[in-house]
N, C-alpha and C positions, 0 to 999 in steps of 0.2 A: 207485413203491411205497415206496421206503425214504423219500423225502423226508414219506410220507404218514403214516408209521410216528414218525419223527421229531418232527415234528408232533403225533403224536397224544401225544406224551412229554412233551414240551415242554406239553404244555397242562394233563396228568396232573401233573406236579411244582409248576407256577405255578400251581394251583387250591387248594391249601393242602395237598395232600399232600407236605407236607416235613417234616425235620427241626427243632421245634423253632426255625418260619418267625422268631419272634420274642424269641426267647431269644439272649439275652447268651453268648459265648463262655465256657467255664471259665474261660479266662485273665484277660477281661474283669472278671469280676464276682468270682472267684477263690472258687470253690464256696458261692457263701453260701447254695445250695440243697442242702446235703448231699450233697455231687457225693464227697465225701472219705471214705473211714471213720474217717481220722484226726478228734480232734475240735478239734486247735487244728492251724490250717495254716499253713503254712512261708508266707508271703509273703500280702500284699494290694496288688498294687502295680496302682499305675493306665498302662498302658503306652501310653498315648497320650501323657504327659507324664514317664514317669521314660527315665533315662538311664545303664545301668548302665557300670561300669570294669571292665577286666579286666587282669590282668599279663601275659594272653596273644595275643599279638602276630598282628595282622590276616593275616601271611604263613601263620602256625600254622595259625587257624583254615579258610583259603579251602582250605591242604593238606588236610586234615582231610575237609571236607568232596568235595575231588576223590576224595580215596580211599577215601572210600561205595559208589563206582560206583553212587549210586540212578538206576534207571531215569527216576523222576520228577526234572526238571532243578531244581537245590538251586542258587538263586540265593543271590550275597553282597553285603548291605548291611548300610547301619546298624537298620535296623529288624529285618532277618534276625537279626545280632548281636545284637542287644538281645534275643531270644528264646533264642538260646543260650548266652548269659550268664547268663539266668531259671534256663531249666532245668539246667545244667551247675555253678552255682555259688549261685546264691540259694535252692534248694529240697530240701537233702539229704534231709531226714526223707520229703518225698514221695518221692525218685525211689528211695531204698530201698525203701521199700512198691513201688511201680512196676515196679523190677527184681523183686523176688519173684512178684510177680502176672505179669509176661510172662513166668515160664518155664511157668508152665501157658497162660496164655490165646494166646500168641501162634504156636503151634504150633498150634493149632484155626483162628486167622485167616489163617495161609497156607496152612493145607491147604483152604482154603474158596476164599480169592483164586486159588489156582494153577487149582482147577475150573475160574475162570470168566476163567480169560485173566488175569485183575488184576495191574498191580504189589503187589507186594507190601508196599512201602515205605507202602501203603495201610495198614496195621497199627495204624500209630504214632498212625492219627486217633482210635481209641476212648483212648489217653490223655488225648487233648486232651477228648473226648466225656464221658469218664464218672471219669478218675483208676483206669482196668480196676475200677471198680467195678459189680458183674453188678446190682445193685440201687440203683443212684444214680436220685435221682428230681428232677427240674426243679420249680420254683412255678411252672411252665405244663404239667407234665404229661407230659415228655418222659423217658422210663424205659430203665435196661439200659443196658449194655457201649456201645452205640452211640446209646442218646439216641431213640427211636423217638416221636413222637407219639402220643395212639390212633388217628387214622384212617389213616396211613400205616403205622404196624403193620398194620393190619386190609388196607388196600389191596396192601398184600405178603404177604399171608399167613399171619398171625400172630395166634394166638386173644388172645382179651383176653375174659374175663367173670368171674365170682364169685369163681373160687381157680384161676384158670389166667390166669398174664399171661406168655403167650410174647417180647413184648418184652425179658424180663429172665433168657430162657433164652438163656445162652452161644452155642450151636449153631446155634440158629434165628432168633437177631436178626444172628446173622454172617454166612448163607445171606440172610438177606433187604438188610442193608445190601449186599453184594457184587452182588445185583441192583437196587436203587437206585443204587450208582455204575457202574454198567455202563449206566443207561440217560441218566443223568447225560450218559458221557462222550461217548455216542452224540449227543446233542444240541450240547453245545460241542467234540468231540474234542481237547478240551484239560485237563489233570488239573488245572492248580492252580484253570480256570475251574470244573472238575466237582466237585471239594474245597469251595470257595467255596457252589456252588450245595446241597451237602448242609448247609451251616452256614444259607442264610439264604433260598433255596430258587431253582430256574433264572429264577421271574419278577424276579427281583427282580435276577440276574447278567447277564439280559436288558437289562434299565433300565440297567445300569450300562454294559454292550456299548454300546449306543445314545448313551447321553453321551460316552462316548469314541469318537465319532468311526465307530463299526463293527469296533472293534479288538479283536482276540483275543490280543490281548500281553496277560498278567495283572498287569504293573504298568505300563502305560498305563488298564488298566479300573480299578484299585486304587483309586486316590483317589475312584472314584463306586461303590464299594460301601457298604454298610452300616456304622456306627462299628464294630458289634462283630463285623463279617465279615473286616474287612482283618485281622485279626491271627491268621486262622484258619490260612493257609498257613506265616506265620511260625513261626508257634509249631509245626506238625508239624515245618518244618526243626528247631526247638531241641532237641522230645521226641527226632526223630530224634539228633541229634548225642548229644545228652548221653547217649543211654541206649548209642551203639557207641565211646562215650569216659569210660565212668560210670568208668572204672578210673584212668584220665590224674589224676579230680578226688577218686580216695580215695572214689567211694561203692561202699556194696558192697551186696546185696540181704539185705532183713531175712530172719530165717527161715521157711522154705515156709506162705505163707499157705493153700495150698492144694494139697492131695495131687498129686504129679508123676503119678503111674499111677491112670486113675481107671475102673471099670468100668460098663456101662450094663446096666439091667436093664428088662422088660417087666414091668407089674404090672398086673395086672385084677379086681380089689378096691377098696375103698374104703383108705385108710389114713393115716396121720398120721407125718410126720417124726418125731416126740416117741416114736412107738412102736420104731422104727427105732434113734433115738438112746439111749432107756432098756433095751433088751433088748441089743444089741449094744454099750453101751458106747461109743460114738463121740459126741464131744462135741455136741451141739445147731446149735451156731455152725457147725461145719463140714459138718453134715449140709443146713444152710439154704443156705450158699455155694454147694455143687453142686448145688442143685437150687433157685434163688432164682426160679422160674416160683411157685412154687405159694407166694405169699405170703401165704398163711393158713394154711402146715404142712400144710395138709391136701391129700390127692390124692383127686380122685373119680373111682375108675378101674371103679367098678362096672358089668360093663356095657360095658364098651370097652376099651381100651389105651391106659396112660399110661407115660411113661419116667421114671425116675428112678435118679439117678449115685453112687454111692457110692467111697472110697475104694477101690484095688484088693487091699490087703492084708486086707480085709473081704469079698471076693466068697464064699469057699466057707462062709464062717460064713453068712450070709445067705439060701444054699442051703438051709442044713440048718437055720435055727431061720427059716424062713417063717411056718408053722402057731405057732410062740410070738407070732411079730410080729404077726402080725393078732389074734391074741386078747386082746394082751396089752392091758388097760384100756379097749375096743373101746369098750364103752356110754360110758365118762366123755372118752372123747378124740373120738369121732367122730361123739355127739351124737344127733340123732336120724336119722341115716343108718344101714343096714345092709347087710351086703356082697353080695346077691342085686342091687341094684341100685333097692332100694324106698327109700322116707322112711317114717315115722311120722307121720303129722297127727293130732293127737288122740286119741293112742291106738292107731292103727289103720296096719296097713303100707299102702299108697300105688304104684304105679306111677307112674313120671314117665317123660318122653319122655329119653331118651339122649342123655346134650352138652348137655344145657337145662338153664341155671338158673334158680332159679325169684327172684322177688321178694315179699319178705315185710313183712307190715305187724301192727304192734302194736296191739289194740284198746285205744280209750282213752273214757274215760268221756264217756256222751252215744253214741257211735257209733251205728253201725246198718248193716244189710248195702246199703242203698239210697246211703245216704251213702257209705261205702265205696266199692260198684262206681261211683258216680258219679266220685267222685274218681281210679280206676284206671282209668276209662275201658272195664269189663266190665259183665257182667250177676249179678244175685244168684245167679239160679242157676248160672250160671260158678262164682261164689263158691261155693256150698254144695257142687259139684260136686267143686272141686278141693281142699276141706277136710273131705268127708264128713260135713257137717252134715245133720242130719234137718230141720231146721226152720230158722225167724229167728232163733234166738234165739244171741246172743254175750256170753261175758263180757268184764269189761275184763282187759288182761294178755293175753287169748288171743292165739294167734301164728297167723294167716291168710294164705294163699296168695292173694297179689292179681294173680299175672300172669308173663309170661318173659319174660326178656333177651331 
């Protein structure tokens, strides 16, 4: 049975439900997809070919890294070195941003690892993933703290539609990375092989197993990984090093990107970030950071239960001006949505199905409802149906219900 199970893992991860199967390492390509918040980054260096100098002597660093005590075995080479040279000494402005952001984030990621058995040292990889940026996005589509594709979000259990992308919520892309490397390690039971395989995905660490021979030593498989996979394990040793030595190299952490105490709340209204931010006072930018799921500001909680995080020096203010917050600017911020859980189409309030977004299409001149459902693949009367039309008749401009996610 386990072997059966295994298998059926292994087939699940090498089918394209990976990470970002073909995406370039941060280190790699050195965020040239807005992996960073910063907007000019500390380094581009190509590390298949640079060769960094240090004043600190091979004996220092192998010590250094014995008295980690990481569970995960932190091998010493030159290629190891070269990455904790990167981090440690070539990238202050980043690893200050870094250090600030893991004193919130990285307290959420071992309380999530510990749940599920994991090393811990497991942490240090959303640096490498995302620069702890909750909203870093890939030019392939890979989103959030940990880099999520959409269909291995979605295969983990993680909504993705119209104004909800749980990929890029803190908590629940931590909970679901923590069960993709759990089932990772079940397949190789080896970390830096399961590391590997979350960067470039198990068929492809498979491939590499196979050319070396059948070998599960990870720097005998090295050389037959992927260009931009070999440097995935390096560079966690670097992140690691430099960030439990950031003090040896004079970096200190910028100041709190993001509230140290933060409190969660249930909302079941419709409601918009921006009302939040203008009635309470709390800047915009920080109200988006803790709750980067909902990247359209808006929450559709009408009808359900949604979470949303706020600073915790805000919690009892929030209590008491609720009824301000939802009123405040309701029609110009939230559009034609209203808080019983209806839409507006034409005038007219609308029931819609709960958790369903809908898909909307702009009438343009020449159209017609025939034409329309042809091209959305319904029928006219679907169409008239789901927009409360009396007749054929559309103008241009009109804004039409063609269908759902």
């Amino acid at each position: 049975m386990r072997r059966l199970i295994i298998a059926i893992l292994g087939l699940l991860l090498s089918s394209g439900f990976v990470f970002g199967q073909d995406t370039d390492t941060l280190l790699q390509r050195w965020y040239l997809h807005r992996q960073a918040r910063t907007q000019q980054p500390d380094a581009g260096y190509n590390m298949d070919s640079v060769k960094f100098n240090t004043n600190v002597p091979d004996s220092v660093l192998m010590g250094r890294l014995e008295r980690m005590h990481s569970f995960i075995t932190l091998p010493y080479n030159e290629t190891v070195k070269n990455y904790m040279v990167l981090y440690s000494e070539k990238m202050p402005k980043s690893m200050a941003e870094i250090l600030s952001l893991s004193e919130y984030y990285f307290p959420i990621f071992e309380e999530t690892l510990d749940r599920y058995g994991l090393p811990l040292e497991l942490k240090y990889m959303a640096v490498i993933e995302s620069h702890l940026n909750p909203r870093a996005e890939s030019v392939y589509g890979a989103k959030g703290l940990w880099q999520f594709m959409y269909r291995t979000g979605l295969s983990y259990g993680l909504r993705v539609n119209s104004y909800i992308d749980e990929r890029m919520d803190p908590i629940l892309s931590t909970d679901a990375a923590c069960r993709y490397l759990r089932d990772a390690y079940a397949i190789f039971g080896s970390w830096p092989l399961a590391i590997s395989a979350y960067n470039c995905g198990s068929g492809n660490v498979n491939k590499a197993i196979k050319r070396a021979g059948g070998s599960m030593d990870y720097w005998k498989v090295y050389d037959y990984l992927p260009r931009e996979t070999r440097g995935y394990v390096p560079a966690l040793v670097g992140a690691m090093y430099a960030i439990n030595y950031a003090k040896e190299y004079g970096i200190r952490p910028d100041p709190a990107a993001v509230p140290e105490y933060v409190d969660t709340f249930h909302v079941h209204k419709n409601l918009h970030l921006r009302q939040i931010s203008e009635v309470m006072g709390i800047p915009m930018e920080d109200v988006r950071d803790l709750n980067p799921q909902y990247f359209k500001d808006y929450v559709p909680a009408a009808g359900t239960t949604e979470v949303i995080r706020l600073p915790f020096a805000y919690s009892a203010s929030f209590l008491d001006l609720q009824d301000s917050i939802y009123r405040y600017k309701a029609d110009a911020l939230l559009g034609g949505k209203i808080t019983d859980g209806r839409e507006v189409v034409n005038g007219r309030p609308v029931q819609t199905t709960q958790g369903t977004s809908w898909v909307y299409y702009k009438v343009k001149s020449g159209d017609t409802l025939s034409h329309i459902a042809r091209k959305y693949h319904c029928t006219v009367s679907q169409l008239k149906s789901w927009n409360n039309l009396k007749s054929d008749r559309i103008s241009i401009g009109q804004r039409l219900k063609v269908g759902k996610r």
